[in-house]
C-alpha positions as CSV (number, residue, x, y, z in Angstrom):
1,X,14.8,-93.2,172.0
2,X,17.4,-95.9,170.8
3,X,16.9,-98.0,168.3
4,X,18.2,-100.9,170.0
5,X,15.5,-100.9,172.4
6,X,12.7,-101.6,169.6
7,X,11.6,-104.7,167.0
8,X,9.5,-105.1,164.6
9,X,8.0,-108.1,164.2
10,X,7.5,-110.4,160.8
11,X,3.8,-112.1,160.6
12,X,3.7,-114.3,157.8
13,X,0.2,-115.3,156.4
14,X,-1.0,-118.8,156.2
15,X,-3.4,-121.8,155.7
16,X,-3.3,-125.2,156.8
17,X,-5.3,-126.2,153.3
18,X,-2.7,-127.1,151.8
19,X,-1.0,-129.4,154.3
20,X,1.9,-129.5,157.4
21,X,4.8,-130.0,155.0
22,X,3.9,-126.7,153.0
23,X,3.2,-125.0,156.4
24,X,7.2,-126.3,157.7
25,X,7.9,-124.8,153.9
26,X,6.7,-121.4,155.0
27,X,8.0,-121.0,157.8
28,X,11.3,-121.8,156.3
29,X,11.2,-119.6,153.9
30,X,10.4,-116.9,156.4
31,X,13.1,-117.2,159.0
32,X,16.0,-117.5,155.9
33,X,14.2,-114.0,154.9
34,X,14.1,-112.5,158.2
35,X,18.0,-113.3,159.0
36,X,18.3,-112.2,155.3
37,X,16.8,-108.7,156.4
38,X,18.7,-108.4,159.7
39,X,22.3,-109.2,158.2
40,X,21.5,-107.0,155.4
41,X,22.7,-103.9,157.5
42,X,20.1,-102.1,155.9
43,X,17.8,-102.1,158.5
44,X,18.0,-99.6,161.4
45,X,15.3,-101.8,163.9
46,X,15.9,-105.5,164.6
47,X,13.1,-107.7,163.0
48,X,11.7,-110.4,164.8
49,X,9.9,-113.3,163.0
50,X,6.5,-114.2,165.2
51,X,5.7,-117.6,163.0
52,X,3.5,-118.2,160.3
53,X,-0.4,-117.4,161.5
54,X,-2.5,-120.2,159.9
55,X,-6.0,-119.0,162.1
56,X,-8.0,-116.4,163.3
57,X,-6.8,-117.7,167.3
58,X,-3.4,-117.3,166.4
59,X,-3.4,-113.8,164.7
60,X,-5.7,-112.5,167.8
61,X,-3.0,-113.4,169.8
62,X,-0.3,-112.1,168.3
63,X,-1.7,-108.4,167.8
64,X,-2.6,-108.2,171.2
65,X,0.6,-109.6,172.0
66,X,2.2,-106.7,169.6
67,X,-0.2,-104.2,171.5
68,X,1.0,-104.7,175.0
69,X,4.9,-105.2,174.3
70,X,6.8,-101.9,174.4
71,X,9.6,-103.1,172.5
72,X,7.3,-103.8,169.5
73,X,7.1,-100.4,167.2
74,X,5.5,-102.0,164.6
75,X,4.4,-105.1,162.5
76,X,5.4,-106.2,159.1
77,X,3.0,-108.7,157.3
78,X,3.2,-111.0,154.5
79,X,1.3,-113.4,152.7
80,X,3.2,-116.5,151.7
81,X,0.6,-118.3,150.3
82,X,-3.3,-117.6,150.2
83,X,-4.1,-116.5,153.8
84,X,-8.1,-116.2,154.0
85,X,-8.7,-112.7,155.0
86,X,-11.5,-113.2,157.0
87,X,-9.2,-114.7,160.0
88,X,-7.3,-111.5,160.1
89,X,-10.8,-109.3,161.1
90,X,-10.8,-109.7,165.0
91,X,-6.8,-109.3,165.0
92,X,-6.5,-106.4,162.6
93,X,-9.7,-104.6,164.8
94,X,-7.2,-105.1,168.4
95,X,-4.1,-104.1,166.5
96,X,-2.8,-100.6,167.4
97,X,0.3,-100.0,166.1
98,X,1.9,-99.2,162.7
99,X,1.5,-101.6,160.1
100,X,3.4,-102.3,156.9
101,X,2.3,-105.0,154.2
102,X,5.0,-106.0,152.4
103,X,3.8,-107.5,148.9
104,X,7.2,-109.9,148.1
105,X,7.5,-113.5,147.3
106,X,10.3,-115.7,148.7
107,X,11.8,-116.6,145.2
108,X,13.0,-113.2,143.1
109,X,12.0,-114.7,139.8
110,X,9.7,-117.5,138.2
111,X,11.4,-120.8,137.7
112,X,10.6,-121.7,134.3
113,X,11.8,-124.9,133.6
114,X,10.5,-126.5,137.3
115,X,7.4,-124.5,138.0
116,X,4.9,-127.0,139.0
117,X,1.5,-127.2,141.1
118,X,3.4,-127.8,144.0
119,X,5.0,-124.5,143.6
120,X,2.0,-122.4,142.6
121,X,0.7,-123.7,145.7
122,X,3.0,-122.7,148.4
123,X,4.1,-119.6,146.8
124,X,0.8,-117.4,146.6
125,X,2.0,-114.1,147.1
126,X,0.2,-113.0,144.0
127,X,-2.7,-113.1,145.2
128,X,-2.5,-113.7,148.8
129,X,-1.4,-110.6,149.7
130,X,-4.4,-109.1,147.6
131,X,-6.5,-110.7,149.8
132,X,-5.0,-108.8,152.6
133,X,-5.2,-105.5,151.2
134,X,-9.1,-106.2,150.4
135,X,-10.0,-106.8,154.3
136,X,-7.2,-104.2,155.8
137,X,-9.2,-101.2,153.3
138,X,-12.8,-102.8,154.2
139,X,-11.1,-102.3,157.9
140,X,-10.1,-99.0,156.9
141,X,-7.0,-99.7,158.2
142,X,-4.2,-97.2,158.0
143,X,-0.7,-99.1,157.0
144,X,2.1,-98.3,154.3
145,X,1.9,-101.4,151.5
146,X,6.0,-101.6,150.0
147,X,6.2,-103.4,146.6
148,X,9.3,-105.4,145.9
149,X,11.1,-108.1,146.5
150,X,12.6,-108.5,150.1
151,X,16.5,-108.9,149.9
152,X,16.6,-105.8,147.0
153,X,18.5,-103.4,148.7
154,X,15.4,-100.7,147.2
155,X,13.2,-102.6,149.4
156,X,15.3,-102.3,152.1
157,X,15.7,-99.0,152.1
158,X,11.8,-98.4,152.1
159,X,11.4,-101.1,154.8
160,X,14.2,-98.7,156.8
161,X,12.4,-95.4,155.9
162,X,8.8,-97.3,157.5
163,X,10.9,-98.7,160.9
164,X,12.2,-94.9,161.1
165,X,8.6,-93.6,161.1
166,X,7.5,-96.4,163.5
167,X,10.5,-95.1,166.0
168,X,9.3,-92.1,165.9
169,X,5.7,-92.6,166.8
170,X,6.5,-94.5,169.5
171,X,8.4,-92.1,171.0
172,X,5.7,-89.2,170.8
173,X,3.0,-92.1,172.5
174,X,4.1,-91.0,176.0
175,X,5.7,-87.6,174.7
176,X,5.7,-85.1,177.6
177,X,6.7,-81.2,176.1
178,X,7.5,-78.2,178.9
179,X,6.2,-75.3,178.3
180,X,8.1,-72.1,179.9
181,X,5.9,-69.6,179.7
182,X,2.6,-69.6,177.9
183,X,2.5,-69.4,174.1
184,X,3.1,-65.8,172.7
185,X,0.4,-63.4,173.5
186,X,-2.4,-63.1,170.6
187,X,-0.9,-65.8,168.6
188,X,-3.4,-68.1,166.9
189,X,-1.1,-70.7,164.6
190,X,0.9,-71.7,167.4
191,X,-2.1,-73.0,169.9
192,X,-4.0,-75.6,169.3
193,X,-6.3,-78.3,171.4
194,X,-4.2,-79.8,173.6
195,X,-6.4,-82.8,174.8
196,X,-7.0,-83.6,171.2
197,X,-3.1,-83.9,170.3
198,X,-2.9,-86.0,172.8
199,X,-5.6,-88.4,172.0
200,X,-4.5,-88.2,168.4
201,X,-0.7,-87.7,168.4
202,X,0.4,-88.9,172.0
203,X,1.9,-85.6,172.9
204,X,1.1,-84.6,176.6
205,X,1.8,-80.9,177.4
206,X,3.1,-79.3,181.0
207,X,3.0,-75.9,181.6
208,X,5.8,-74.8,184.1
209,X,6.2,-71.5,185.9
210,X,9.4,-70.0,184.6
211,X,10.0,-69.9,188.7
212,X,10.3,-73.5,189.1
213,X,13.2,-73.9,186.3
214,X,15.4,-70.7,188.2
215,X,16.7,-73.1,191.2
216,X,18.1,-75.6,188.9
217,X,19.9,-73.1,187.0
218,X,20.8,-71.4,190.0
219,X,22.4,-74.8,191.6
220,X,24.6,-75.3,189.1
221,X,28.0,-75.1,190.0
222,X,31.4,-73.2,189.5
223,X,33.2,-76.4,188.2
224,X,30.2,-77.6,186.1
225,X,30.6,-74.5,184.4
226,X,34.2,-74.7,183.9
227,X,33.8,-78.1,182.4
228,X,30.9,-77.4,180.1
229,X,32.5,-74.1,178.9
230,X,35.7,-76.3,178.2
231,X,33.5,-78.6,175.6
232,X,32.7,-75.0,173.9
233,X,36.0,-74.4,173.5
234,X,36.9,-77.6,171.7
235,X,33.6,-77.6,169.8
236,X,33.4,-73.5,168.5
237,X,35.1,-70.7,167.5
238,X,34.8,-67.7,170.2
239,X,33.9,-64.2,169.1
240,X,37.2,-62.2,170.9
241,X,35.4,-60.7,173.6
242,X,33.6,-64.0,174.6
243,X,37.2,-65.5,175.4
244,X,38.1,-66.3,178.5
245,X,38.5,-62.6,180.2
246,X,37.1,-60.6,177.8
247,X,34.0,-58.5,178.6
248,X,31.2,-61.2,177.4
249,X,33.0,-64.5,178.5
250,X,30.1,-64.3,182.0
251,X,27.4,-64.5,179.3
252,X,28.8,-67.6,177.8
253,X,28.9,-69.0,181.6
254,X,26.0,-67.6,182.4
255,X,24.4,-69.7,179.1
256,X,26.6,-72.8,180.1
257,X,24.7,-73.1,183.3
258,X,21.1,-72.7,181.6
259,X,21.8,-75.7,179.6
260,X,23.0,-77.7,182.9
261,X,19.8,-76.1,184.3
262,X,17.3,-76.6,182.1
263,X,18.4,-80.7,180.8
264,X,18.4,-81.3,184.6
265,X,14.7,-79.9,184.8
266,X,13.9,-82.2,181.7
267,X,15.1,-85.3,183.1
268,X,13.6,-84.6,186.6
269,X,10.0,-84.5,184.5
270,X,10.5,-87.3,182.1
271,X,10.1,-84.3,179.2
272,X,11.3,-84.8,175.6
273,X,11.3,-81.3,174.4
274,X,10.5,-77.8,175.7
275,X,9.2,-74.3,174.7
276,X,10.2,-70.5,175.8
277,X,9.0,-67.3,175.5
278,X,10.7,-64.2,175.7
279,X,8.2,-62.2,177.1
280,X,8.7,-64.7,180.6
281,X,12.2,-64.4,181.7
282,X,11.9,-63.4,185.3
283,X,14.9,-64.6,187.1
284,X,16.4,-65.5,184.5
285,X,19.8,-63.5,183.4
286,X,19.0,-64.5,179.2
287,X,17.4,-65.5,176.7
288,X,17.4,-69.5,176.4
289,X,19.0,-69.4,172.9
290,X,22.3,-71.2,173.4
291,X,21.1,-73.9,175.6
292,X,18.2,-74.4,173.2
293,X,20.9,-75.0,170.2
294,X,22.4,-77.5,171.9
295,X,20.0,-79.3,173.6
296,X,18.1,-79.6,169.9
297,X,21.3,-81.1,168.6
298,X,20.7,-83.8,171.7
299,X,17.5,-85.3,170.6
300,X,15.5,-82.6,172.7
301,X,12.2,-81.1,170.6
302,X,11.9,-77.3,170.8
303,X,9.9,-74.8,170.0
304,X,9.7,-70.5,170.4
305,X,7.1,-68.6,172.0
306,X,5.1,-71.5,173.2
307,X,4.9,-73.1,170.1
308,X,4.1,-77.1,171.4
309,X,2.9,-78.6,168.5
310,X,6.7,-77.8,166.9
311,X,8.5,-78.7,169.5
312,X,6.8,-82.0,169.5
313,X,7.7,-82.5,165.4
314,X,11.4,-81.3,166.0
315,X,11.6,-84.1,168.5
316,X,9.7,-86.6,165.8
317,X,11.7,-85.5,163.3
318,X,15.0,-86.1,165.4
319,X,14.1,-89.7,166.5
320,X,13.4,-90.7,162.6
321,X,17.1,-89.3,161.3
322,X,18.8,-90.6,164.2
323,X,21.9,-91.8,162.5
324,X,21.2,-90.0,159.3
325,X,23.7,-87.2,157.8
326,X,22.1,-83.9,157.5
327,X,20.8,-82.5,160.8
328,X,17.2,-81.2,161.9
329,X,15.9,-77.8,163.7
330,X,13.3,-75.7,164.5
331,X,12.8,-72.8,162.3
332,X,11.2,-69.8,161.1
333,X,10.3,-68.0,157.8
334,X,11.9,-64.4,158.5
335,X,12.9,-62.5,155.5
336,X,11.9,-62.5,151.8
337,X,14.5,-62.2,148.9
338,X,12.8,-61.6,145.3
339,X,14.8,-62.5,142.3
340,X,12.4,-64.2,139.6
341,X,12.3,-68.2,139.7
342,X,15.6,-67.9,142.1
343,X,13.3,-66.4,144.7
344,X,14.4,-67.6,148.4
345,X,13.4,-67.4,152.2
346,X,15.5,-66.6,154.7
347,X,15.2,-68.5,157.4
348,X,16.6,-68.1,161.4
349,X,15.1,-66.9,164.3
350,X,15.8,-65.1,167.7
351,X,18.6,-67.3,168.7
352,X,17.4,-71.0,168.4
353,X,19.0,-73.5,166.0
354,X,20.5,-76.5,165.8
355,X,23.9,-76.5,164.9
356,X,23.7,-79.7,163.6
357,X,22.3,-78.7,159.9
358,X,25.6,-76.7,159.5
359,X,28.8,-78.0,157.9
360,X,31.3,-75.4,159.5
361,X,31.9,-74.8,162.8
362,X,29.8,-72.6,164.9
363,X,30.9,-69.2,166.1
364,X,29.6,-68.0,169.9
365,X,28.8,-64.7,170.2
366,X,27.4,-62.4,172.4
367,X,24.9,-59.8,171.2
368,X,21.9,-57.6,173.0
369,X,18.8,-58.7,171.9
370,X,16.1,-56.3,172.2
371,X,12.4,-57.9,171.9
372,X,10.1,-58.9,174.3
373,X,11.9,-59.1,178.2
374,X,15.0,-57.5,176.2
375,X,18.3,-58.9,177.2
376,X,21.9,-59.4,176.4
377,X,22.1,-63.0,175.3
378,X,24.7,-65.7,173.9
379,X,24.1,-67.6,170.8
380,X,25.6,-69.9,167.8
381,X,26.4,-68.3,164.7
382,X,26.0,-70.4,161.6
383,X,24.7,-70.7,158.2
384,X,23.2,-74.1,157.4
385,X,25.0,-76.0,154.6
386,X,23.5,-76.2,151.1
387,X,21.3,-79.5,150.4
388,X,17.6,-80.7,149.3
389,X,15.3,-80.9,153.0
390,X,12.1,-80.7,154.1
391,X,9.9,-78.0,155.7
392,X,6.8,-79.7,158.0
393,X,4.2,-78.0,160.2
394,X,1.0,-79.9,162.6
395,X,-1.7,-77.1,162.1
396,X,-5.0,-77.7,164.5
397,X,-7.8,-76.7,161.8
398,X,-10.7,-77.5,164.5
399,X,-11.7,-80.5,163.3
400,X,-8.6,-82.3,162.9
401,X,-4.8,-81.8,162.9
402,X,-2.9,-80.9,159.5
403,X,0.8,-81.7,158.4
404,X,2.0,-79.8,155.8
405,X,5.2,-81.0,154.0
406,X,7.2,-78.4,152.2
407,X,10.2,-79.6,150.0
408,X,13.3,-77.0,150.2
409,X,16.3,-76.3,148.3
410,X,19.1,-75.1,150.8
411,X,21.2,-72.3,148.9
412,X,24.7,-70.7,150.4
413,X,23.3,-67.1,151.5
414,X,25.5,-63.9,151.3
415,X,27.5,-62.9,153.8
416,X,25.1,-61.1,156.6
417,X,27.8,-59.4,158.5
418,X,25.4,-57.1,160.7
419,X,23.1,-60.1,161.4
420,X,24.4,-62.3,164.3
421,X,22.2,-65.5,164.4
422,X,22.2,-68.5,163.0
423,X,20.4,-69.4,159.3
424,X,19.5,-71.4,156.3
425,X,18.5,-69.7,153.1
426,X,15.8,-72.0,151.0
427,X,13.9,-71.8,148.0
428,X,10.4,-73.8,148.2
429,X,9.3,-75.8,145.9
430,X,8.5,-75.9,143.3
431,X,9.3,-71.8,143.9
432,X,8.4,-68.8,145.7
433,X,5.4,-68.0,144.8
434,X,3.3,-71.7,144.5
435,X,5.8,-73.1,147.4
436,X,4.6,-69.7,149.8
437,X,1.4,-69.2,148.4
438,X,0.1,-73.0,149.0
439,X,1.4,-72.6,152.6
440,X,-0.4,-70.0,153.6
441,X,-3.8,-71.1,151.8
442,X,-3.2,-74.5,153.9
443,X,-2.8,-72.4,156.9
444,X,0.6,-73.2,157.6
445,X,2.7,-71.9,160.7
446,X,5.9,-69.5,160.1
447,X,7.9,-72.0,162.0
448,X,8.8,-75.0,160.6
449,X,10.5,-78.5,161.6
450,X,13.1,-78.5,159.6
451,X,15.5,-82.1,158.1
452,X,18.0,-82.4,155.7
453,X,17.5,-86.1,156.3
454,X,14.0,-87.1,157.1
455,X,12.1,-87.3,153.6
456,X,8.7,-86.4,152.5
457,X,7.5,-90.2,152.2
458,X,8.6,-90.5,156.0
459,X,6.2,-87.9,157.2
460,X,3.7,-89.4,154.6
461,X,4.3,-92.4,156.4
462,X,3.7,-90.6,160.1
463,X,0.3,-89.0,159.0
464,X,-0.8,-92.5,157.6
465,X,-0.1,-94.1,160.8
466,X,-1.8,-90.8,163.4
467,X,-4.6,-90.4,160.4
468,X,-3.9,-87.1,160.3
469,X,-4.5,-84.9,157.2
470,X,-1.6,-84.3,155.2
471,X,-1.0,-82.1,152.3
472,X,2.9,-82.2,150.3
473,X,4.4,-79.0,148.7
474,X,6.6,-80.2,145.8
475,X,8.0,-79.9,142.2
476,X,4.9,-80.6,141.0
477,X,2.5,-78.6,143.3
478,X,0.0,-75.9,141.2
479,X,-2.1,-73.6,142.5
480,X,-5.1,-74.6,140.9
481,X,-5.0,-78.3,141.6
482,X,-3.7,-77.5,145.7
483,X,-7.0,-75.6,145.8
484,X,-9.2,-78.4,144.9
485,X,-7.4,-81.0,147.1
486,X,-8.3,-78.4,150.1
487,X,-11.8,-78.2,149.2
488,X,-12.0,-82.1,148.8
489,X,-10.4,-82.5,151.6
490,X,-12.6,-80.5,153.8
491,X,-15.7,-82.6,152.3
492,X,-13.3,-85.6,153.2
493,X,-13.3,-84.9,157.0
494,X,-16.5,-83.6,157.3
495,X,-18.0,-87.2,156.1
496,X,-15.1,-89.5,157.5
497,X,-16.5,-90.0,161.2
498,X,-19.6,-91.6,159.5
499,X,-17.1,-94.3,157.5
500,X,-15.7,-95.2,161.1
């Protein structure tokens, strides 16, 4: 998903009442703010100005329009002067897309000394955009309202968090996720309704007999191998008997042509991320770990022992920090480390992390790994680097799909000389014991998609567009009150088909 390859397009709200030279005014006003927001350089997605809707005709054809163009991820709206919401009823029921209403005005301050009728006339943001919000909530519309005025560089930055979010779900609307293997046996958190994620989210999910993926590994060739290993050995450090001739250097090859293996399989299916399981390895000599490390730090979604749902996110999460510094990666709640307020979780799995959240350079080493089909297996050791980030999970609850949002602190770990895998050591907020304890009550997975640079308003943003419940663990999350919002929420769900 490049950003390149997407707009979103600027709908400004009108009315002919008040005559053609105040319409030309308008639509002045919003093509100087459109360039204004595109030369900026604060925007990651082109936006594309659509004219200045004055009737229900136009705005009809415009959403469908937006519906049926693949470059459109999303629509921004404003109100420049009092736009009559009742035209916006037939256009706002066809739209299906993310929306943003952007509450602004064209002028950043009052004009004291010239205000006249004329001017209280054409610029009707006040309460134009008012008008708006009354008919998109008696729609029950989802959309993000931003509050501010357009060429702040605040605004901007919100506007660019939104188009982000609107990448992102556009991506996962023809999202196709491999499975290798089945989920891990017994495993409840990690399954889920398939056919309702993809109704709801967009994700569609393949399984694929670990069978079909052995011939691509097993057509990779000699000098592919040479090559790829020759990237490793400008990009990591090599434990000494990985080198070239040492005992382990065929497990590094061996890895090398998984990753040429299993990207070649991707492409062949139109797939955007992927999941393993180590109890399904036949034919294969390893473990997946290395080649899932680096194919994360491509853009690919992953997720261990079947787990769909976070592969899916990990890819979502990606797509929205594309450009961002910080990193993203699948991971999982291993260890606990108990010292008061200071409390932390370590976090890593078997083998599979993205190297990306790390600020040093990754180590390959070799090591036996002995759970599930037990095998000797290459990997990238790491510890992530120390930052503020957030922790998300999709949950299937039965009758509807939960995101819970976890904020983390990212703390510098001891030295873990006897543990060879990569890690990130985190304190929840707003600690331990209400960051951990409101996860679990909410049902949360022990993996997580992990970002040091997607925030918690972005996948507020998400769960607003997919309707999906969302609850966010923060500084100022309490026990008490996260209860309550659980029980309203259940009462929420349980009565919202009848509001639709």
């Amino acid at each position: 998903m490049n950003f390149k390859d997407l707009e979103i397009w600027f709908v400004t709200g009108a009315q002919l009442l008040y005559g053609g030279d105040a319409v030309v005014a308008v639509d002045a006003h919003s093509t100087e703010m459109v360039k204004g927001l595109n030369d900026s350089g604060n925007l990651p997605i082109k936006v594309v100005y659509k004219g200045t809707a004055n009737s229900s005709s136009e705005i009809s054809a415009i959403m469908r329009e937006a519906n049926g163009d693949t470059k459109c991820a999303g629509i921004i709206t404003w109100m420049h002067t009092f736009s009559p919401a009742k035209m916006w009823i037939h256009g706002l029921k066809d739209y299906k897309k993310p929306l943003l209403h952007l509450h602004t005005q064209y002028n950043k301050e009052i004009p004291w000394n010239e205000i006249d009728m004329d001017f209280m006339n054409l610029n009707q943001s006040a309460h134009g955009d008012r008008e708006f919000g009354h008919i998109t909530s008696r729609l029950r519309k989802p959309r993000k309202v931003i509050v501010g005025y357009w060429n702040d560089k605040d605004t901007q930055n919100k506007i660019a968090g939104w188009m982000r979010v609107c990448a992102g779900w556009a991506d996962s609307q023809d999202m196709l996720i491999i499975r290798f293997g089945d989920n891990m046996n017994n495993v409840a958190v990690t399954d889920g309704d398939k056919v309702e994620a993809e109704i709801r989210l967009g994700y569609h999910v393949d399984n694929a007999p670990i069978a079909t993926l052995v011939p691509y590994i097993e057509a990779v060739t000699e000098a592919e191998i040479d090559a790829l290993v020759a990237e490793y050995e400008k990009l990591y450090d090599f434990a000494a008997d990985c080198k070239k001739g040492a005992e382990k250097y065929q497990f590094v090859r061996d890895a090398a042509a998984q990753e040429i293996g299993i990207r070649r399989f991707l492409q062949d299916k139109g797939a955007k991320g992927f999941t393993t399981s180590f109890n399904e390895l036949a034919g294969i000599k390893q473990l997946m770990g290395f080649a899932s490390q680096r194919l994360m730090s491509e853009g690919y979604g992953f997720g261990a022992e079947g787990d769909w749902k976070s592969a899916a996110l990990v890819r979502t999460m990606w797509v929205m920090g594309q450009g961002l510094p910080g990193g993203q990666s699948f991971l999982e709640d291993y260890t606990l480390n108990f010292d008061g307020e200071n409390s932390t979780i370590l976090q890593s799995h078997m083998l599979e992390i993205n190297p990306d959240i790390t600020g040093v350079k990754p180590r390959i080493e070799v090591h036996f790994l002995g759970i599930g089909d037990a095998r000797t297996c290459a990997r990238l050791v790491f510890q992530a680097h120390k930052g503020t980030g957030v922790a998300a999970t999709i949950v299937d609850m039965g009758n509807r799909f939960r995101m819970i949002v976890n904020e983390v602190e990212v703390e510098e770990p001891k030295p873990l000389p006897k543990l060879p895998v990569a890690c990130a050591l985190w304190k929840p907020m707003p600690n331990l014991e209400v960051g951990a304890g409101t996860w679990i009550l909410a049902g949360g997975t022990h993996h997580s998609s992990f970002s040091f640079s997607v925030t918690t308003e972005m996948l507020e943003d998400y769960a607003e567009i997919a309707d999906i419940e969302l609850l966010i663990i923060d500084k100022d999350t309490t026990i008490r009150e996260f209860r309550k919002e659980l029980r309203n929420n259940e009462i929420y769900y349980m009565l919202n088909k009848a509001l639709q």
